[in-house]
C-alpha positions in Angstrom: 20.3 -9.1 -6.6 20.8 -8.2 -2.6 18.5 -10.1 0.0 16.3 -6.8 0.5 15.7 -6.6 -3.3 14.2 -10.3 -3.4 12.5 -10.3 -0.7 10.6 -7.2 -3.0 10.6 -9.2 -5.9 8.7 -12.0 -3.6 5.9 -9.4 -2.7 5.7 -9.0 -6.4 5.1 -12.2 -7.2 2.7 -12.8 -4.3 0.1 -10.2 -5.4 -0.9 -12.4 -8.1 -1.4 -15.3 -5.9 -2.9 -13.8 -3.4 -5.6 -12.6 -5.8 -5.9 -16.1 -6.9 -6.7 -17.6 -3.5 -8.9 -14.4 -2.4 -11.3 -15.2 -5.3 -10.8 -19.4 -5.0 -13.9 -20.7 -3.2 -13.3 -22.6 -0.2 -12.3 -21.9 3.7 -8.7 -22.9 2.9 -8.1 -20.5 0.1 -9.8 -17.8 2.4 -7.2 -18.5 4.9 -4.3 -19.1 2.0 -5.2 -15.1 1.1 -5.0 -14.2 4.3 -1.7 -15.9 5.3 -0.2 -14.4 1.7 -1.4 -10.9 2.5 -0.1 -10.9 6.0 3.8 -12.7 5.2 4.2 -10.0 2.4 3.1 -6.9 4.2 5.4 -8.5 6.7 8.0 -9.0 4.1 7.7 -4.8 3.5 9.3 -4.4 6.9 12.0 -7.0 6.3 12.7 -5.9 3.6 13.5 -2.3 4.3 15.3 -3.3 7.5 17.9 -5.5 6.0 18.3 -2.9 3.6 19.5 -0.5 6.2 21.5 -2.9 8.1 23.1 -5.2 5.7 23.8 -1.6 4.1 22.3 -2.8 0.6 19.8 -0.4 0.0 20.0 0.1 -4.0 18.0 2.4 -6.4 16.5 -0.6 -7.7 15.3 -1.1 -4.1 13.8 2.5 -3.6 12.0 2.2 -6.5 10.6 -1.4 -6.5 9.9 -1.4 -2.7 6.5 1.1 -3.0 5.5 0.0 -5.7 5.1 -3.6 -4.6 3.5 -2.2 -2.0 1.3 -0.4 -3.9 0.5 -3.1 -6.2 0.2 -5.5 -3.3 -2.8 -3.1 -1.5 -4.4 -1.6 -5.0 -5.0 -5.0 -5.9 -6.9 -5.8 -2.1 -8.5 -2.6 -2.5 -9.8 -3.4 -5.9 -11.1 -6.7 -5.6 -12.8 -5.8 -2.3 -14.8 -3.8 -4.5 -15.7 -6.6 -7.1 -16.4 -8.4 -4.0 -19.1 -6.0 -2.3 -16.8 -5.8 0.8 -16.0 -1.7 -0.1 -17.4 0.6 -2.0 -15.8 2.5 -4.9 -15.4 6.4 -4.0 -13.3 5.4 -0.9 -11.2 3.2 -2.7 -10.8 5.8 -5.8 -9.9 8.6 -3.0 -6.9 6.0 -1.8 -5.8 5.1 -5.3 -5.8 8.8 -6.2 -3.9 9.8 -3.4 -1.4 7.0 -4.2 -1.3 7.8 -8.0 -0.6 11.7 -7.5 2.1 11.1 -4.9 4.0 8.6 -7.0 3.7 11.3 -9.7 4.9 14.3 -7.2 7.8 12.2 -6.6 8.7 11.3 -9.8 8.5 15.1 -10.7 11.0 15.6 -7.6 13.5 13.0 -8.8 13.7 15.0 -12.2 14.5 18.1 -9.7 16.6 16.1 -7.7 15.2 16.0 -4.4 14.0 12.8 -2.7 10.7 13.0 -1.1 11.1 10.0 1.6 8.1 8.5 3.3 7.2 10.4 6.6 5.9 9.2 10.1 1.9 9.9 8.5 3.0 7.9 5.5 4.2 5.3 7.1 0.8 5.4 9.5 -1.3 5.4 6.3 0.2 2.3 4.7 -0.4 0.4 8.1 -4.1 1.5 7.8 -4.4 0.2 5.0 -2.6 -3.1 5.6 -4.5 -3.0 8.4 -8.1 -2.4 7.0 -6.9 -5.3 4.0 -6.2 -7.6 7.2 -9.3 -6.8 9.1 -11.5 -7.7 5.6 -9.5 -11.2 5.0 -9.8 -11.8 8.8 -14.1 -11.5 8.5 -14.5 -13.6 5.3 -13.1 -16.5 7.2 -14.1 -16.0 11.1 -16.9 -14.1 10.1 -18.0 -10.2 11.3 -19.6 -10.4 14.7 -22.0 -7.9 16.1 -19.2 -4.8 15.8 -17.6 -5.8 12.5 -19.6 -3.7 10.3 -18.9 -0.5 12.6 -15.6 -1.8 13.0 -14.6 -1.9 9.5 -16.2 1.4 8.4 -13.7 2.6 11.2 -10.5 0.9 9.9 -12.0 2.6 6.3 -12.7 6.0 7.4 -9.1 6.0 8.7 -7.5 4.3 6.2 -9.1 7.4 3.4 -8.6 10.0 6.5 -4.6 8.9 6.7 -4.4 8.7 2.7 -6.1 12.3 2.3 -3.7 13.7 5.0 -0.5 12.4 4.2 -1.1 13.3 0.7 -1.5 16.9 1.7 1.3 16.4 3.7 3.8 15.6 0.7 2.7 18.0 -1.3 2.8 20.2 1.6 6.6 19.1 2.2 7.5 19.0 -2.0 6.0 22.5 -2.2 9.9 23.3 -3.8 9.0 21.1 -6.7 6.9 23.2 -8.1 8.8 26.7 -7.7 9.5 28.4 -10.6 8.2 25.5 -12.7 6.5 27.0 -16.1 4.0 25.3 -18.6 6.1 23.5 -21.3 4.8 26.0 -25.1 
């Protein structure tokens, strides 16, 4: 189990506690879901960086890594819902996006070919880290005058991003589905 992996593992293991804290009533558990949310989107960073430099990136490692990301924000994104901080369709329009990307890759693996994040990709998931961070930030300290227009903002970019980078892998995995034919 390499450093990289663990640290993955960690931001596993931190979605459920987040969730805990983000639903806990109480300013310190507002600011305990906060502080999670923020060391293990952190810990996504670290963890691919030591990966590349401590050379220990391992298929374990490219598989685990998204998806504790993805569980990590689905379950922001989800609970913001319950909470009345988003609304449904944008969060469904980010989940799908996620959902038929982690299928069109999994479809590439079988045809061997990687499909590795891009520059847009990597935009999108700081968006949405981004728009999670901005929503924890105003449950403690509160919205202000500009936080409603500010977090529509972070939200129309975060589902702009998704909807584009989306495109974008399909767009780039096009191969995938060359001379592919309806299993009889």
């Amino acid at each position: 189990m390499t450093i990289p992996n663990q640290i993955t593992l960690a931001r596993i293991l931190a979605t459920p506690l987040f969730m805990f804290f983000l639903y806990a009533e109480g300013t310190i558990f507002k600011i305990l879901a906060l502080a999670i949310f923020a060391l293990a989107a952190i810990s996504d960073a670290v963890d691919g960086y030591l990966a590349r430099a401590l050379h220990q990136e391992t298929r374990f490692g490219v598989f685990a890594d998204p998806i504790a990301d993805k569980l990590l924000v689905t379950a922001a994104f989800v609970s913001f819902v319950e909470l009345g901080e988003l609304t449904a369709p944008p969060v469904v329009a980010i989940l799908a996006r996620e959902f038929l990307v982690t299928g069109l890759r999994i479809l590439a693996i079988g045809e061997g070919i990687t499909i590795r994040a891009s520059i847009l990709a990597k935009l999108k998931t700081l968006s949405h880290i981004g728009l999670v961070l901005f929503i924890l930030s105003t449950r403690y300290f509160g919205l202000g005058p500009w936080g409603h227009g500010l977090k529509d903002a972070f939200l129309y970019l975060a589902v702009a991003l998704a909807v584009i980078s989306g495109a974008e892998y399909f767009w780039r995995a096009r191969q995938v589905f060359r001379g592919m034919s309806v299993p009889h």
